[in-house]
DRENTI-160495 format. One line per field, with one value per residue: x, y, z of N, C-alpha, C, O, CB in turn. Coordinates in nm, 2 decimals. Last residue first. Glycine has a CB too. Layout:
n_x (X:...)
n_y (Y:...)
n_z (Z:...)
ca_x (X:...)
ca_y (Y:...)
ca_z (Z:...)
c_x (X:...)
c_y (Y:...)
c_z (Z:...)
o_x (X:...)
o_y (Y:...)
o_z (Z:...)
cb_x (X:...)
cb_y (Y:...)
cb_z (Z:...)
***
This chain:
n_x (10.19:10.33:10.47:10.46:10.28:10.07:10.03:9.94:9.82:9.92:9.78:9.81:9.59:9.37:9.28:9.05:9.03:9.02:8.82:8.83:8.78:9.00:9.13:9.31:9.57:9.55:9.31:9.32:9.39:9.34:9.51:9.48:9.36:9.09:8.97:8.98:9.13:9.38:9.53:9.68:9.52:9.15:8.89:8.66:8.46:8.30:8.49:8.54:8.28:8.26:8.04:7.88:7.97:7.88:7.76:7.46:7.43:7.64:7.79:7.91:8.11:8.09:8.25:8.16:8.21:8.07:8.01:8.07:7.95:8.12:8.24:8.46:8.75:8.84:9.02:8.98:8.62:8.62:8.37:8.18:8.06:7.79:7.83:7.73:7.83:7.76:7.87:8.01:8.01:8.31:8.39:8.59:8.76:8.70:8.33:8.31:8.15:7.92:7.77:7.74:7.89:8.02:7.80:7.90:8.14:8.05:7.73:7.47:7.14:6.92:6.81:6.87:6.80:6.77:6.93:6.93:7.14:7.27:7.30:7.25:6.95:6.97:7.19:7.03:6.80:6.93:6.99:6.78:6.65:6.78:6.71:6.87:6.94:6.90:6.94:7.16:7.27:7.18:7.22:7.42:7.59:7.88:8.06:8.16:8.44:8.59:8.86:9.15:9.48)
n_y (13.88:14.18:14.47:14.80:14.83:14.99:14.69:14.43:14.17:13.93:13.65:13.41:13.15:13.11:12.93:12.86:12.93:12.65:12.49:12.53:12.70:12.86:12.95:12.84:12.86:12.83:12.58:12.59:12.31:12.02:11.84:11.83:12.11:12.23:12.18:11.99:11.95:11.90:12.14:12.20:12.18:12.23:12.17:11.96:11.75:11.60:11.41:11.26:11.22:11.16:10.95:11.00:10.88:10.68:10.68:10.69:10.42:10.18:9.86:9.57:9.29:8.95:8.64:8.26:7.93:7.68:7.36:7.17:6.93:6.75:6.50:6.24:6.13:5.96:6.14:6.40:6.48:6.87:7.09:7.40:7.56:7.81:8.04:8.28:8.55:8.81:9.12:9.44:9.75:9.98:10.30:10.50:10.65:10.82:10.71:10.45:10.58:10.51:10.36:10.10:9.98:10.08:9.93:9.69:9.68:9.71:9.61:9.87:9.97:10.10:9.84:9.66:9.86:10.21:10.43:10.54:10.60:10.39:10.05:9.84:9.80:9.72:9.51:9.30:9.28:9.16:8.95:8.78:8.77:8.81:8.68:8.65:8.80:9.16:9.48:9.70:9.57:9.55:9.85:9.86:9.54:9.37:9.04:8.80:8.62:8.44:8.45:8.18:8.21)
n_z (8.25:8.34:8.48:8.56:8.74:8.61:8.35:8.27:8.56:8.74:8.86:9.14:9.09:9.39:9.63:9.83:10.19:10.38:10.67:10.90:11.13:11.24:11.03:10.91:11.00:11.26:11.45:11.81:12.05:12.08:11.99:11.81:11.60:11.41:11.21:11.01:10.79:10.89:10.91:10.70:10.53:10.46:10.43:10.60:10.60:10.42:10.31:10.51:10.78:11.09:11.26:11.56:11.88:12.16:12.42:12.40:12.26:12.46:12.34:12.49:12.44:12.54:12.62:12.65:12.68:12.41:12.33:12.06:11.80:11.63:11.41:11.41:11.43:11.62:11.73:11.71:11.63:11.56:11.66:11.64:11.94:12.05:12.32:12.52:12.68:12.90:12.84:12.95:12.82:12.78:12.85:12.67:12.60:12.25:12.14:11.88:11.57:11.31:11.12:11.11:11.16:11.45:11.58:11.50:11.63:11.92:11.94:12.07:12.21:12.11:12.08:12.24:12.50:12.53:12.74:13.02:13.15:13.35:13.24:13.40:13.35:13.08:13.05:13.17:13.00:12.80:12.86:12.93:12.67:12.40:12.06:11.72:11.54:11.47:11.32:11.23:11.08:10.80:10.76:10.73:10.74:10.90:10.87:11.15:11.19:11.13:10.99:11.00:10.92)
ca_x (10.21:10.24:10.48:10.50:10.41:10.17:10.01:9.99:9.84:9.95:9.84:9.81:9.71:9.39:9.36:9.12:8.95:9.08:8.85:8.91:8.69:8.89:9.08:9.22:9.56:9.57:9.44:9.24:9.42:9.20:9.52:9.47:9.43:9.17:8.97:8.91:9.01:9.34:9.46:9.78:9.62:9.28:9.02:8.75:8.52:8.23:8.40:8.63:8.36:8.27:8.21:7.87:7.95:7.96:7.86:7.54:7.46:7.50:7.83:7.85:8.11:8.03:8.20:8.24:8.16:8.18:7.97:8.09:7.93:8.06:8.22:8.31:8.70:8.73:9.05:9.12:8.69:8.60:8.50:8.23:8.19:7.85:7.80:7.75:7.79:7.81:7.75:8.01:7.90:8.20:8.42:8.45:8.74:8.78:8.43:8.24:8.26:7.95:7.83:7.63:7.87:8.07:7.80:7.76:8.11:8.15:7.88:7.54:7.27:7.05:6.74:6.83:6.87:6.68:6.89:6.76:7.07:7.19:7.29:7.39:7.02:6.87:7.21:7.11:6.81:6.88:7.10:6.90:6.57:6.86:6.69:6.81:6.87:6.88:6.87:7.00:7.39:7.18:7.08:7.40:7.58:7.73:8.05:8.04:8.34:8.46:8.80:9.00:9.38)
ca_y (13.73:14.10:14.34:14.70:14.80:15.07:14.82:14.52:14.23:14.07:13.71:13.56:13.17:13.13:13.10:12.85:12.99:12.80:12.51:12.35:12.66:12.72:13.02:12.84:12.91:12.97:12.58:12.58:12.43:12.12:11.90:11.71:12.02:12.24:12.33:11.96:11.97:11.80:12.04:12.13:12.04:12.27:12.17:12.12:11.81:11.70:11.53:11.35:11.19:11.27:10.95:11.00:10.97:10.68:10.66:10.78:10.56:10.24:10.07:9.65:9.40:9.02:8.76:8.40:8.05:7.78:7.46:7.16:7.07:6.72:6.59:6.26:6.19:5.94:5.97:6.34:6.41:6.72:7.08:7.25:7.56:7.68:8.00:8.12:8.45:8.66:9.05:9.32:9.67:9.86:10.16:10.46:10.62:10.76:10.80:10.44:10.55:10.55:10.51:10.21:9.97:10.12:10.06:9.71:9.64:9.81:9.61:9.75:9.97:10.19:9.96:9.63:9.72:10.06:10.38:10.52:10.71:10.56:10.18:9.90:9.77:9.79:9.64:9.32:9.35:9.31:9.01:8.80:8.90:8.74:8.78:8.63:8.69:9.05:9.33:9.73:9.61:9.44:9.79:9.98:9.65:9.41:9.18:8.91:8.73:8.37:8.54:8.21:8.18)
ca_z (8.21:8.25:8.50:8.43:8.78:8.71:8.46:8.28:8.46:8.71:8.73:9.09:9.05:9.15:9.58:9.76:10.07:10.32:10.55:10.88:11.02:11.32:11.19:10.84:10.89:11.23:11.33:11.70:11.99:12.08:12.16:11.87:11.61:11.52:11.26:11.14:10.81:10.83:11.06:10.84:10.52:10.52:10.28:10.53:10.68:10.54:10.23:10.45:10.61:10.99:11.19:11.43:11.77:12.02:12.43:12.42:12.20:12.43:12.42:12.38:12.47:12.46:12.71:12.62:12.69:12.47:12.41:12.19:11.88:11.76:11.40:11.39:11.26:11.53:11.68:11.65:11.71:11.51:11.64:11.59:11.80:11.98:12.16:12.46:12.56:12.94:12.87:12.94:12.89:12.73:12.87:12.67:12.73:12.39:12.18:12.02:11.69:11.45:11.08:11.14:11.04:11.31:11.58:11.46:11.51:11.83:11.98:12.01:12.23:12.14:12.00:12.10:12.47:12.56:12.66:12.98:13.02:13.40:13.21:13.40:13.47:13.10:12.99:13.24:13.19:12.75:12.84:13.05:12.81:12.54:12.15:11.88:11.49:11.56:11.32:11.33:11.21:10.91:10.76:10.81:10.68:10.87:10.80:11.06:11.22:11.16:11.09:10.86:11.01)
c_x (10.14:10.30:10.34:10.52:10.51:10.27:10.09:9.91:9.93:9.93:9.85:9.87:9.72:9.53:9.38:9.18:9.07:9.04:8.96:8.86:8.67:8.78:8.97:9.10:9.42:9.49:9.45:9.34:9.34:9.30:9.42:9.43:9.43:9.24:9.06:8.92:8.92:9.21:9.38:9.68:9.67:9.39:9.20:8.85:8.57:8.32:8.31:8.56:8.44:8.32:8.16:8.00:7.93:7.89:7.96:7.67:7.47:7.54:7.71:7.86:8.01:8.04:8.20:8.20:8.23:8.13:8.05:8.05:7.97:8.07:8.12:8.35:8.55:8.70:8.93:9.10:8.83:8.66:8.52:8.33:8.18:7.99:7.85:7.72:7.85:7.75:7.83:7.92:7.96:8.10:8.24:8.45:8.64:8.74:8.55:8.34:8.25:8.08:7.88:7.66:7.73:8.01:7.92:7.77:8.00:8.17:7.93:7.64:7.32:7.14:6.84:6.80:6.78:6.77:6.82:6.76:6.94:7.13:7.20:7.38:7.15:6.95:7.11:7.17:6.92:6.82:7.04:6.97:6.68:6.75:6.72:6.84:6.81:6.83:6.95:6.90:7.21:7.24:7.05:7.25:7.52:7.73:7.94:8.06:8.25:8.36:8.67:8.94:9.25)
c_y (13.70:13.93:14.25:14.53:14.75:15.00:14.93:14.63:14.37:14.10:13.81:13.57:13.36:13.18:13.02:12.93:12.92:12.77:12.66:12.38:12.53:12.68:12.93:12.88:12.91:12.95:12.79:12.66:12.47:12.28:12.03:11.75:11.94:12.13:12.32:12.10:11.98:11.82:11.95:12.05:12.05:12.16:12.17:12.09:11.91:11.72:11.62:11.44:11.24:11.20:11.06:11.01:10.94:10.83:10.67:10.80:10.67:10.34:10.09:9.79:9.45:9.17:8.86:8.53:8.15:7.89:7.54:7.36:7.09:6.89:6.64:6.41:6.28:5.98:5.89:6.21:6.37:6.64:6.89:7.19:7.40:7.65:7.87:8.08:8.33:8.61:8.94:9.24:9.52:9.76:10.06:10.33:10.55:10.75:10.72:10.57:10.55:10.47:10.61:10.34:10.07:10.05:10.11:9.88:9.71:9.81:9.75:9.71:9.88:10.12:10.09:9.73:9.69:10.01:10.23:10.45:10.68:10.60:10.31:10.05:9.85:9.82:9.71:9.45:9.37:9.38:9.15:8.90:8.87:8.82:8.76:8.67:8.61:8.90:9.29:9.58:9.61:9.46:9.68:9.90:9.75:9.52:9.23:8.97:8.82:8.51:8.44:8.30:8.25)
c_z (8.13:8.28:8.43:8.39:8.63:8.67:8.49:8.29:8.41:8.56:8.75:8.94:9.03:9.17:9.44:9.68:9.94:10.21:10.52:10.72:10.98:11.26:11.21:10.92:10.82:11.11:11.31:11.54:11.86:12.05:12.19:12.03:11.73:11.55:11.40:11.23:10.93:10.80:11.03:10.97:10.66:10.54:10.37:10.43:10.57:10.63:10.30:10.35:10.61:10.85:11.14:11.36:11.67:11.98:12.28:12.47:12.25:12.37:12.38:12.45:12.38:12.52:12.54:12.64:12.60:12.52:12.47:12.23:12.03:11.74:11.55:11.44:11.30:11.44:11.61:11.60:11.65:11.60:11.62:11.59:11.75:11.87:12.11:12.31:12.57:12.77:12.85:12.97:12.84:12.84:12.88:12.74:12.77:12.50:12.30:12.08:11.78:11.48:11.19:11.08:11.02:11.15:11.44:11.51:11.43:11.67:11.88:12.00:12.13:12.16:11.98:12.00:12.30:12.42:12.67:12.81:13.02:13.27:13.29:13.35:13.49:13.24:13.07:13.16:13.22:12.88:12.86:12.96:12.89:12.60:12.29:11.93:11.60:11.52:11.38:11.38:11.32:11.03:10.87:10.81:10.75:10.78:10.83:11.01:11.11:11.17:11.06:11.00:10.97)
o_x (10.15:10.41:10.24:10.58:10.61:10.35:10.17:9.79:9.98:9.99:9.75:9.98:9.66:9.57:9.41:9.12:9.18:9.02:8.97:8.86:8.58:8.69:8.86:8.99:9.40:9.37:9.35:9.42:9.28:9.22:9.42:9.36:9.35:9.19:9.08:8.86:8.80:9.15:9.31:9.71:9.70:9.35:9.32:8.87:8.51:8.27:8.25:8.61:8.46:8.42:8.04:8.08:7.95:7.79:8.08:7.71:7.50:7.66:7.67:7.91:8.00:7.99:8.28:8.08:8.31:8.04:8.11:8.07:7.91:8.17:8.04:8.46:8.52:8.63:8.93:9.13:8.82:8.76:8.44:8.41:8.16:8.00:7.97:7.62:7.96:7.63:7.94:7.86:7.95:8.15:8.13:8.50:8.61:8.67:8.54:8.46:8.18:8.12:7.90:7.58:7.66:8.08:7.87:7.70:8.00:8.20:7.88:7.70:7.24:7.25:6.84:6.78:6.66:6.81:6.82:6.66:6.85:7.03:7.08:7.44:7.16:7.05:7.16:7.22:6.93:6.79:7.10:7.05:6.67:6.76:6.69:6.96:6.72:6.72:7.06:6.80:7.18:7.26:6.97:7.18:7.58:7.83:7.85:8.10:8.28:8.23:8.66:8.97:9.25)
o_y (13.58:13.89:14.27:14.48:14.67:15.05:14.97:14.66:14.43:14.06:13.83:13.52:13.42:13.24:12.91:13.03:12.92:12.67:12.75:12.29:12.45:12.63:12.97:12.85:12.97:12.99:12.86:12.75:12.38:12.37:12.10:11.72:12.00:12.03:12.41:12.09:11.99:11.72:11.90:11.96:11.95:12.05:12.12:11.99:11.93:11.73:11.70:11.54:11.29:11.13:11.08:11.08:10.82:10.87:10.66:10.89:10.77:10.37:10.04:9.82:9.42:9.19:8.85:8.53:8.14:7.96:7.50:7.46:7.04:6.95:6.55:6.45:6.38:5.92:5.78:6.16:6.30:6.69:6.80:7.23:7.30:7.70:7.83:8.08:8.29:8.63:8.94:9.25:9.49:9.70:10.07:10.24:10.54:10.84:10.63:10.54:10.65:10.36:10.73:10.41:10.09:10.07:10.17:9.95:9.78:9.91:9.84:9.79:9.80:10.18:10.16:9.71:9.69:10.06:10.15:10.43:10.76:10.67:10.31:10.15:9.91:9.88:9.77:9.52:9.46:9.50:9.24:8.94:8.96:8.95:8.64:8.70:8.53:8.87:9.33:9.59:9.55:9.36:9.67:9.93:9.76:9.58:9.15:9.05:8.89:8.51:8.39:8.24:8.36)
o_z (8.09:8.32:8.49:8.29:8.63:8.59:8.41:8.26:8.51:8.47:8.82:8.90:8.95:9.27:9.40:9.65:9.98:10.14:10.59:10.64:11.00:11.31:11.19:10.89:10.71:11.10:11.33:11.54:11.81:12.01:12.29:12.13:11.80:11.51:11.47:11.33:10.93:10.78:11.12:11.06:10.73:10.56:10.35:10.36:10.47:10.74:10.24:10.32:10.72:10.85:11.12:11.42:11.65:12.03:12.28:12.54:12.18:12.38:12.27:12.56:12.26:12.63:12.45:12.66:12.50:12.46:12.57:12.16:12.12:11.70:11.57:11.50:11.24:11.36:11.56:11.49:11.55:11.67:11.67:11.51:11.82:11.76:12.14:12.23:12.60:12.74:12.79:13.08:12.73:12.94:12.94:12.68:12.89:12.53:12.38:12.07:11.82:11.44:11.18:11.01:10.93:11.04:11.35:11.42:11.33:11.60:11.81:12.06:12.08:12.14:11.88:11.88:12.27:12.32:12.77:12.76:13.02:13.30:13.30:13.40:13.60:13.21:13.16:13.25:13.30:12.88:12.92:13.04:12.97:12.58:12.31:11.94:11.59:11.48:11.38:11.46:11.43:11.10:10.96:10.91:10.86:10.75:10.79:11.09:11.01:11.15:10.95:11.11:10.91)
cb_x (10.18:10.27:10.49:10.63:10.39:10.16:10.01:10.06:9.74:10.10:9.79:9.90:9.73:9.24:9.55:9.08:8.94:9.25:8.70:8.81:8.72:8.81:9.02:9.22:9.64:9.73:9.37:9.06:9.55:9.09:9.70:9.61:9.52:9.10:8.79:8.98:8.99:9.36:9.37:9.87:9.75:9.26:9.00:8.86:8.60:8.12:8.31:8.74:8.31:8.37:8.28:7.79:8.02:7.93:7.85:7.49:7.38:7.40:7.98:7.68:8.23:7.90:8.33:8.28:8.17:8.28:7.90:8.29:7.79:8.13:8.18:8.18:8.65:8.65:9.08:9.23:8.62:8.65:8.60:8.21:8.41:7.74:7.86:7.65:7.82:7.69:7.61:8.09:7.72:8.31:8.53:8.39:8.74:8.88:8.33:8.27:8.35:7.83:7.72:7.62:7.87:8.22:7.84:7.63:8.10:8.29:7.96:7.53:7.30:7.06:6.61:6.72:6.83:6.44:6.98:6.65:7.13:7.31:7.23:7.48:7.06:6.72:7.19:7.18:6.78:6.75:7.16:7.01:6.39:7.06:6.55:6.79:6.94:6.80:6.85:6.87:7.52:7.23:7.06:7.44:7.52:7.64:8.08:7.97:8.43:8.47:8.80:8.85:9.42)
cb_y (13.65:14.17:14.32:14.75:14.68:15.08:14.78:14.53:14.22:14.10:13.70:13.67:13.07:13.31:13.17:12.78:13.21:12.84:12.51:12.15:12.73:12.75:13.21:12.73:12.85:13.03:12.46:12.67:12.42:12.12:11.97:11.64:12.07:12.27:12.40:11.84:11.90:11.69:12.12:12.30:12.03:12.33:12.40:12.21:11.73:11.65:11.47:11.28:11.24:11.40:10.82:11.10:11.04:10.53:10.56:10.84:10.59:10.29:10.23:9.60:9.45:8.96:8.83:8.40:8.09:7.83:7.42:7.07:7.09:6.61:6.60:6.14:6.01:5.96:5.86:6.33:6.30:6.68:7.16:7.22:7.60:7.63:8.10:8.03:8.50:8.57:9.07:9.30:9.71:9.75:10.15:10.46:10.71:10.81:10.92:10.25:10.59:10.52:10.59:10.23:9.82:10.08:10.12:9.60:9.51:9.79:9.44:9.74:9.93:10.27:10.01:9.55:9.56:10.05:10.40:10.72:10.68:10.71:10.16:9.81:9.62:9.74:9.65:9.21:9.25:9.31:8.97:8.65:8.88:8.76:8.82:8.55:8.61:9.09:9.24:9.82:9.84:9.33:9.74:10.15:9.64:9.45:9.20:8.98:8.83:8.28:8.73:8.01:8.23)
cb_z (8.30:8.06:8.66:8.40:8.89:8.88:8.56:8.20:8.44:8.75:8.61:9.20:8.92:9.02:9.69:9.74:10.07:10.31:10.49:11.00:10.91:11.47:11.21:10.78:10.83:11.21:11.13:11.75:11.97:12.28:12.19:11.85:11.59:11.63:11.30:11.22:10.77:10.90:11.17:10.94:10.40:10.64:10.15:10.66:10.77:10.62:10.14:10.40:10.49:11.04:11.08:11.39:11.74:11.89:12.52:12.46:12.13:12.55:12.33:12.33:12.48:12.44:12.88:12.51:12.84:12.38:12.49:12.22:11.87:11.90:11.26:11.49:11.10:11.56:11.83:11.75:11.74:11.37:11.79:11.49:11.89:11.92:12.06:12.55:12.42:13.13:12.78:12.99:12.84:12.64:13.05:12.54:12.78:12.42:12.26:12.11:11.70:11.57:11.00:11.29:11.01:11.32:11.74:11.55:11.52:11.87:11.94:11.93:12.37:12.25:12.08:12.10:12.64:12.55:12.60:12.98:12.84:13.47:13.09:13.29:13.46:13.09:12.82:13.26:13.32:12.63:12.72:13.11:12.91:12.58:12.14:11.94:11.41:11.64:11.21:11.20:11.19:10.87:10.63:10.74:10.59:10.99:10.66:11.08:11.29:11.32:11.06:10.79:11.15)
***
């Protein structure tokens, strides 16, 4: 089954190829922040191609869409645009975070980097850092203990 859906980039996620004033009142309207429609708010898509996650619990602004499908006549063959609704979720920005990399987070393996684990406890081994110092192989040299490598 062929996805019809968009890839964006971090560039085209910020663009519009048209503009709804019913849609962007009715966000303006729902939202207490004061974010503004086209500018803060976007779907989930477009916020992850952004470099954002919408946070758990987050529940989405439903907007009314219409969009056109082509679909062909069985007994005719002809080809006809027919008119579908459908409903559109978006999350204003202060409803997503910024993703962390894995190269901006820590070294540590048990808390994955993150200084603390799921349940917010915070990791021992690397005391809520989400990095450990990396360790060189101990050599002994000779000595006191008579021990060389």
């Amino acid at each position: 089954m062929a996805s019809n859906r968009e890839t964006f980039t971090p560039e085209t996620a910020r663009h519009f190829d048209r503009y709804s004033v019913a849609n962007a009142v009715a966000v303006k309207q729902s939202l207490p922040c004061g974010c503004e429609p086209y500018r803060d708010v976007f779907t989930y898509l477009r916020w992850k191609a952004q470099g954002f996650q919408v946070q758990r619990g987050q529940k989405a602004i439903k907007l009314p869409l219409i969009y056109g499908r082509t679909e062909s006549d069985p007994e005719t063959g002809e080809a006809r645009t027919v008119k579908r609704v459908g409903r559109s979720a978006v999350f204003c920005r202060c409803q997503v975070k910024a993703i962390e990399s894995r190269a901006t987070r820590g070294n540590c393996p048990p808390c994955g980097g993150w200084g603390q684990y799921a349940g917010g406890r915070s990791c021992r081994r690397c005391d809520g850092t989400g990095s450990v110092a990396e360790c060189a192989p101990a050599y002994v040299t000779s000595g006191a203990g008579g021990l060389s490598s």
